[in-house]
SEFI-529579 format. One line per 3 residues: number of its first residue (from 1); for each residue x, y, z of C-alpha. Coordinates in nm, 2 decimals. Example, Ala and Ser with C-alpha at 12.3 -4.5 7.8 and 13.67 -1.06 7.14 Angstrom:
1> 1.23,-0.45,0.78 | 1.37,-0.11,0.71 $
//
This chain:
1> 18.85,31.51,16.26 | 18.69,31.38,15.98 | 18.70,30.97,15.87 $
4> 18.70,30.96,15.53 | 18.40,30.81,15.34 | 18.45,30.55,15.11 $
7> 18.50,30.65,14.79 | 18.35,30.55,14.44 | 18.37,30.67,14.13 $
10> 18.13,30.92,14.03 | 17.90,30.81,13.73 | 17.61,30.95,13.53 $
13> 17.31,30.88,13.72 | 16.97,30.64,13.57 | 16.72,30.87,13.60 $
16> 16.48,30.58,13.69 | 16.63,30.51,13.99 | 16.54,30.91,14.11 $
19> 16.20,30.78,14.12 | 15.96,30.65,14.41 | 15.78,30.31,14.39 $
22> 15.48,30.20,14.55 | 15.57,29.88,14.78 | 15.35,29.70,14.99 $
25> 15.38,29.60,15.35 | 15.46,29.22,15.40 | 15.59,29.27,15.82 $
28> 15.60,29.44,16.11 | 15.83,29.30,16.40 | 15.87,29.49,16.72 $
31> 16.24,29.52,16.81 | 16.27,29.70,17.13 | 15.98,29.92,17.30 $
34> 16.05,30.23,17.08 | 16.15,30.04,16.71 | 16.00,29.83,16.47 $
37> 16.16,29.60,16.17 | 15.90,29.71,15.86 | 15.98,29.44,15.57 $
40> 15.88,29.55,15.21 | 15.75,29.26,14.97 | 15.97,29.38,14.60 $
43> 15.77,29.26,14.29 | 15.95,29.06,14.07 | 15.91,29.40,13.79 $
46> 16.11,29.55,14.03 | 16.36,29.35,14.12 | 16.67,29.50,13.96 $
49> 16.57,29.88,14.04 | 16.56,29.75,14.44 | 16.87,29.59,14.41 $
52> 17.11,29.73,14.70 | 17.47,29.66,14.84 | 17.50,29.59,15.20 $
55> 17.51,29.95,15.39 | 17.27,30.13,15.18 | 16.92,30.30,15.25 $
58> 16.62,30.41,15.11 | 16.42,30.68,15.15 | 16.02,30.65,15.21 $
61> 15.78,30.89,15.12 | 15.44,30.98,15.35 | 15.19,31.28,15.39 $
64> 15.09,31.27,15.73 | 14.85,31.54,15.90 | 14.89,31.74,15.51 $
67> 15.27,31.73,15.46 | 15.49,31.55,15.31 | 15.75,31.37,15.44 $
70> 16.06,31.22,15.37 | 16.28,30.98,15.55 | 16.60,30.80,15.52 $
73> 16.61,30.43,15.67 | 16.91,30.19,15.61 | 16.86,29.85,15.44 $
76> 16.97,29.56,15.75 | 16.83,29.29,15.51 | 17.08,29.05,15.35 $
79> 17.12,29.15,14.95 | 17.05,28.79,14.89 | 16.72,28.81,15.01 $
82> 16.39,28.89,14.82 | 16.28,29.17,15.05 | 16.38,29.47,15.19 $
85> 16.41,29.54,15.56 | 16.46,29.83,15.79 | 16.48,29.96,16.11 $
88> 16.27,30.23,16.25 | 16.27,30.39,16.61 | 16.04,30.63,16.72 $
91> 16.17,30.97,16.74 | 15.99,31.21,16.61 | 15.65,31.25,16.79 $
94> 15.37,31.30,16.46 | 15.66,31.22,16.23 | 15.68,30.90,16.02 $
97> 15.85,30.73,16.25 | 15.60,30.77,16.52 | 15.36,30.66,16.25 $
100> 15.59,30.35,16.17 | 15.59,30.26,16.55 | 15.21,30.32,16.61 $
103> 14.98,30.30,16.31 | 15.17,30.16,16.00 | 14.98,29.83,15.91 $
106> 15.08,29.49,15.72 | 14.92,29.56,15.38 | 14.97,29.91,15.40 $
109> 15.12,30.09,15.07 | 15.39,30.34,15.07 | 15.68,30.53,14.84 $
112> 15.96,30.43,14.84 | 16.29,30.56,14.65 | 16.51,30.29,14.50 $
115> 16.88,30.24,14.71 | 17.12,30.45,14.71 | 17.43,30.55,14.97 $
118> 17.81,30.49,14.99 | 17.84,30.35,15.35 | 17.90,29.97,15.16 $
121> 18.10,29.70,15.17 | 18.22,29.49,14.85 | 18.32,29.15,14.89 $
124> 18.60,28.99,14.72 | 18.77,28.64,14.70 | 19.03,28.74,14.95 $
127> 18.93,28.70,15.33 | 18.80,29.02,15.48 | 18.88,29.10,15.84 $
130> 18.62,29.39,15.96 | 18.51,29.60,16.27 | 18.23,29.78,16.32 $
133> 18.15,30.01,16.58 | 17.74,30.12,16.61 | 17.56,30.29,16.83 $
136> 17.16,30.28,16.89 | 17.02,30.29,16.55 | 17.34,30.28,16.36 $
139> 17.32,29.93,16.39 | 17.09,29.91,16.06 | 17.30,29.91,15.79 $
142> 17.57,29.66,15.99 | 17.34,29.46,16.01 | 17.33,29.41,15.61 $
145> 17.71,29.45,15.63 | 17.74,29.18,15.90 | 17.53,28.91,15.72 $
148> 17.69,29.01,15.36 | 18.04,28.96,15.52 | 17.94,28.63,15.69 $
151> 17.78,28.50,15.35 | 18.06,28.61,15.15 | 18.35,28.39,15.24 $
154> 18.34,28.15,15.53 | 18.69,28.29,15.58 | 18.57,28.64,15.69 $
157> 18.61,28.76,16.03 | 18.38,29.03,16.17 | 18.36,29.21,16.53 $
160> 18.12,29.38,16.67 | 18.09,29.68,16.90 | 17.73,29.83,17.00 $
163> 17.63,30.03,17.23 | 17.29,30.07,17.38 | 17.08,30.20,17.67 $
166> 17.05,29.85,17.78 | 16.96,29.50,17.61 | 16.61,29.61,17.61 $
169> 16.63,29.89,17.39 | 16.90,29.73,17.14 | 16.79,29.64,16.81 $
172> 16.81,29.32,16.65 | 16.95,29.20,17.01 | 16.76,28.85,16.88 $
175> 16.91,28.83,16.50 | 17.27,28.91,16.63 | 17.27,28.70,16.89 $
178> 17.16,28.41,16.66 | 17.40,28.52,16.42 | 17.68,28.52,16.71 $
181> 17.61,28.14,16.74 | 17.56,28.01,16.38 | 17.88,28.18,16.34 $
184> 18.07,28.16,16.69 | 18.44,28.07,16.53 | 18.46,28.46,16.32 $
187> 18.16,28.64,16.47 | 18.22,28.83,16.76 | 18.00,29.07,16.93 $
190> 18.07,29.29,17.30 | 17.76,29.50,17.39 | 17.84,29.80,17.58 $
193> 17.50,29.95,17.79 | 17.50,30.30,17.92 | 17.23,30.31,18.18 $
196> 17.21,29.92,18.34 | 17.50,29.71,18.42 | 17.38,29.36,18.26 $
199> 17.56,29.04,18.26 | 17.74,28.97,17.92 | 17.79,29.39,17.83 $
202> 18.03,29.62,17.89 | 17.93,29.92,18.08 | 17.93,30.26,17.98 $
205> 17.91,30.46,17.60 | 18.15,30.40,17.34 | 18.48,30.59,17.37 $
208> 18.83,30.53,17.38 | 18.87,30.28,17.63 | 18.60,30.11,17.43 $
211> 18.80,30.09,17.11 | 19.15,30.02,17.29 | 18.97,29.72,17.43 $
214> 18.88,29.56,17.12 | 19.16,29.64,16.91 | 19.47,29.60,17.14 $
217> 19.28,29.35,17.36 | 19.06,29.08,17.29 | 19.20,29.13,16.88 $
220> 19.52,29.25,16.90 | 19.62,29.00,16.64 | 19.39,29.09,16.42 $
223> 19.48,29.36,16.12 | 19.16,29.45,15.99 | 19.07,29.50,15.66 $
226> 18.79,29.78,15.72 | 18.69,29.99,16.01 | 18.27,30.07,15.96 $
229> 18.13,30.35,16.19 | 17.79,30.43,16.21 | 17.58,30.64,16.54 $
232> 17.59,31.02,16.62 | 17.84,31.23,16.55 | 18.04,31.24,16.87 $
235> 18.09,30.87,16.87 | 18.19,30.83,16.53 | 18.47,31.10,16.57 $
238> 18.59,30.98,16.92 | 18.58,30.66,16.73 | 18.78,30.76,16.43 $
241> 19.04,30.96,16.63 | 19.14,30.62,16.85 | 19.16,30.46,16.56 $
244> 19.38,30.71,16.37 | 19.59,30.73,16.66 | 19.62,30.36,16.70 $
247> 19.80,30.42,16.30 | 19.52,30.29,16.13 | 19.55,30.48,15.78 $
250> 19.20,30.72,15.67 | 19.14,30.47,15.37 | 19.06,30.22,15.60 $
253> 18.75,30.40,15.82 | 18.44,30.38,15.65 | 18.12,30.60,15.87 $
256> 17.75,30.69,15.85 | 17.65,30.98,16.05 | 17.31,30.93,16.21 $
259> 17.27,31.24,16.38 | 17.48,31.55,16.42 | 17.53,31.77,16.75 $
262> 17.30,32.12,16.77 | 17.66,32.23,16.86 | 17.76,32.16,16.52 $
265> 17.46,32.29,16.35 | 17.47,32.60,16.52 | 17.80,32.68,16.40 $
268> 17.68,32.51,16.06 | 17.45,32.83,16.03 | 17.46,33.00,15.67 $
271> 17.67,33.37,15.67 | 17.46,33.58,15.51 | 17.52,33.72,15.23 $
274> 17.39,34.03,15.00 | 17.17,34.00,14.63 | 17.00,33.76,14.47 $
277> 17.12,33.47,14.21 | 17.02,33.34,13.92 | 16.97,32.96,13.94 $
280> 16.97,32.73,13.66 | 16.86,32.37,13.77 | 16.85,32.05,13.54 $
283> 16.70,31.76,13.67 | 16.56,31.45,13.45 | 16.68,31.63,13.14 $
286> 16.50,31.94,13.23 | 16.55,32.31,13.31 | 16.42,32.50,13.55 $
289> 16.51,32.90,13.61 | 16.46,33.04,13.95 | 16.60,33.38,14.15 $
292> 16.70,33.34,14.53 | 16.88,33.51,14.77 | 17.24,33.45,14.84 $
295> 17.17,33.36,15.18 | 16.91,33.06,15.10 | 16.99,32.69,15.07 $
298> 17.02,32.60,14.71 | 16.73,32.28,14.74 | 16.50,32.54,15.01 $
301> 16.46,32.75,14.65 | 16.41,32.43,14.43 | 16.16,32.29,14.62 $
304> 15.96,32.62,14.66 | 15.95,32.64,14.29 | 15.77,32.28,14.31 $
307> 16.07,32.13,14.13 | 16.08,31.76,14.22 | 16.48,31.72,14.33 $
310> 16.59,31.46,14.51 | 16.61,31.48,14.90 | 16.57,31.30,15.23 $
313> 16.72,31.39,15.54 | 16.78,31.76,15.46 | 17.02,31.76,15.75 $
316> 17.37,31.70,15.54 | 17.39,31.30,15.64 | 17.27,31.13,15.32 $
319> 17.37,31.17,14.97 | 17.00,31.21,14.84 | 17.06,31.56,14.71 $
322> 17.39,31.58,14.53 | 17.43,31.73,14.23 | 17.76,31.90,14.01 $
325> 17.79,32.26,14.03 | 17.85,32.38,13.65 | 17.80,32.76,13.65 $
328> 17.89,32.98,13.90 | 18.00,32.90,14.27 | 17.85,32.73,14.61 $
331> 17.94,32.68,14.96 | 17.81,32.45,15.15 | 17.78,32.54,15.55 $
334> 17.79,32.15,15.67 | 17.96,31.88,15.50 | 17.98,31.47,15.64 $
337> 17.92,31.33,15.32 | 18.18,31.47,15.00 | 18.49,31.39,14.95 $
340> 18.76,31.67,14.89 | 18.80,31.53,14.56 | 18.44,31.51,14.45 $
343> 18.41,31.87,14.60 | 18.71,32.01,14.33 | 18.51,31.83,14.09 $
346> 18.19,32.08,14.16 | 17.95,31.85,14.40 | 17.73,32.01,14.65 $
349> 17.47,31.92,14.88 | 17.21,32.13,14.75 | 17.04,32.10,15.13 $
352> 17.37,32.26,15.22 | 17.50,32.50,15.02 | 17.39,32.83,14.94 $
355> 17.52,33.05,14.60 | 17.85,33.30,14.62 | 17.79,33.42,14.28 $
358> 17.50,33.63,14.06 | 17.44,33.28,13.89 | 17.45,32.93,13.96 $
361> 17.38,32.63,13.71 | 17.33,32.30,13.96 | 17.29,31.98,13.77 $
364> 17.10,31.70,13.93 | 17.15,31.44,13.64 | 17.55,31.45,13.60 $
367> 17.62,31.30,13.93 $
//
């Protein structure tokens, strides 16, 4: 089972926004043992380009130890605000977010690519009634989402699920419980902790009871408007198939995958396949000609050739690396992100797809 994304229109891309800036530091704030909030002063020249709708992410750029990395963080900063926040637990021992946790300094200067991401909420006039269901760090982009829907219209609703560990190692336990009280008549948060039975918290992961309990319990009366999902894969599809079988229509469940099961990835594997292609790429109103084999992912080859594409996670959960297939055909191996419509109109994951035919023209700027 798959939720469907929210969908947007697709649109020609500005081909400044492709670009990384240099922002500075302005604060560090220690979350839980293992996370940090990092907060990024944006000039007032930059502004517009760092603009962002609650639920979307950058992606941050660092050599460390010789290579170059790049990482996707959610924005959990209000939209209104003059700054960008995120969220960053340490997971990757030597990776940036080790660095983030353990050497990153106030003052400190690094890349950052301008916002981007579909996971996003749009507020209108008419009162919103929305659920969210996170999980560990899948609480980032609620976090924007939350505070957007609060600001929007004093006549929004929003609940809460999140699931942790335990209060210790739940991020922005301080900001949501703040938020809970500022806003105690529409805001309304249950913790659920997996490994300590605390006072105030559920007990136990997020699964169907879990979702049963919120929805035909404690808001039964409530017909939401919008159903955000955002944690590892298995929750988000446990999730999702509760609330499909509780009738609630695909349209209406909105997810971010934060991590996907090796299961999953295993059978995700390429099939490999005979000969070499011919690639075409345009990017920034420029083409580049390469040869690869059939069995390669399409942005392994780009990059190798030193062309600058766009990319983060490399692991088929953002949207960094989309572009429109023109010439030729590509299959992608692993696929959370496209719709079934945007794939019939040509658009791959270039970290995820690998060419079927003796040429393959893959356009980074029509997207």
């Amino acid at each position: 089972m798959a939720p469907a994304l929210l969908s947007f229109a697709v649109h020609q891309i500005d081909l400044s926004m492709t670009q990384f800036h240099s922002l500075t530091v302005q604060q560090i704030k220690p979350l839980t043992p293992t996370s940090v909030a990092i907060t990024f002063e944006v000039p007032k020249e930059l502004k517009q380009t760092f603009a962002f709708a609650p639920g979307q992410y950058i992606t941050i750029k660092k050599e460390i130890k010789g290579k170059e990395l790049r990482r996707a963080y959610s924005i959990s900063s209000s939209p209104k605000r003059d700054h960008i926040t995120i969220g960053v637990k340490k997971v990757d021992k030597g990776g940036f977010s080790h660095f983030a946790n353990t050497e990153l300094k106030v003052g400190d200067v690094l890349e950052v690519m301008p916002p981007e991401g579909r996971f996003v909420f749009k507020g209108t006039d008419t009162p919103k009634k929305v659920i969210a269901f996170a999980a560990g760090s899948g609480i980032t982009p609620i976090m924007s989402i939350v505070k957007e829907v609060l600001a929007n219209n004093p006549k929004n609703t929003f609940v809460l699920v999140y699931g942790n560990k335990s209060y210790a190692e739940t991020m922005f336990y301080k900001d949501l419980v703040k938020l809970q009280l500022d806003n105690a008549d529409r805001f309304f948060i249950y913790f659920t902790n997996s490994k300590v039975r605390e006072e105030g918290s559920l007990f136990g992961r997020i699964d169907t009871s879990t979702v049963n309990y919120a929805i035909k319990n404690k808001h039964k009366n409530i017909e939401f408007d919008a159903y955000y999902l955002c944690g590892p894969e298995d929750m988000i599809n446990t999730v999702g198939n509760t609330l499909e079988d509780n009738g609630v229509s695909k349209d209406k469940i909105h997810f971010e995958l934060f991590s996907t099961s090796t299961e999953t990835l295993a059978e995700a594997s390429p099939v490999e396949s005979d000969g070499k292609t011919q690639v075409t790429v345009i990017l920034d109103d420029e083409e580049y000609s390469l040869t690869m084999n059939k069995h390669e992912i399409v942005l392994d080859a780009v990059l190798k050739q030193n062309i600058d594409a766009p990319y983060s996670c490399q692991g088929g959960v953002c949207s960094s690396c989309i572009a429109r297939v023109t010439e030729g055909n590509a299959e992608m191996v692993k696929n959370q992100i496209l719709t079934d419509g945007e794939i019939a109109e040509g658009f791959i994951l270039t970290c995820q797809a690998h060419p079927l035919t003796p040429t393959l023209k893959v356009d980074y700027d029509d997207v």
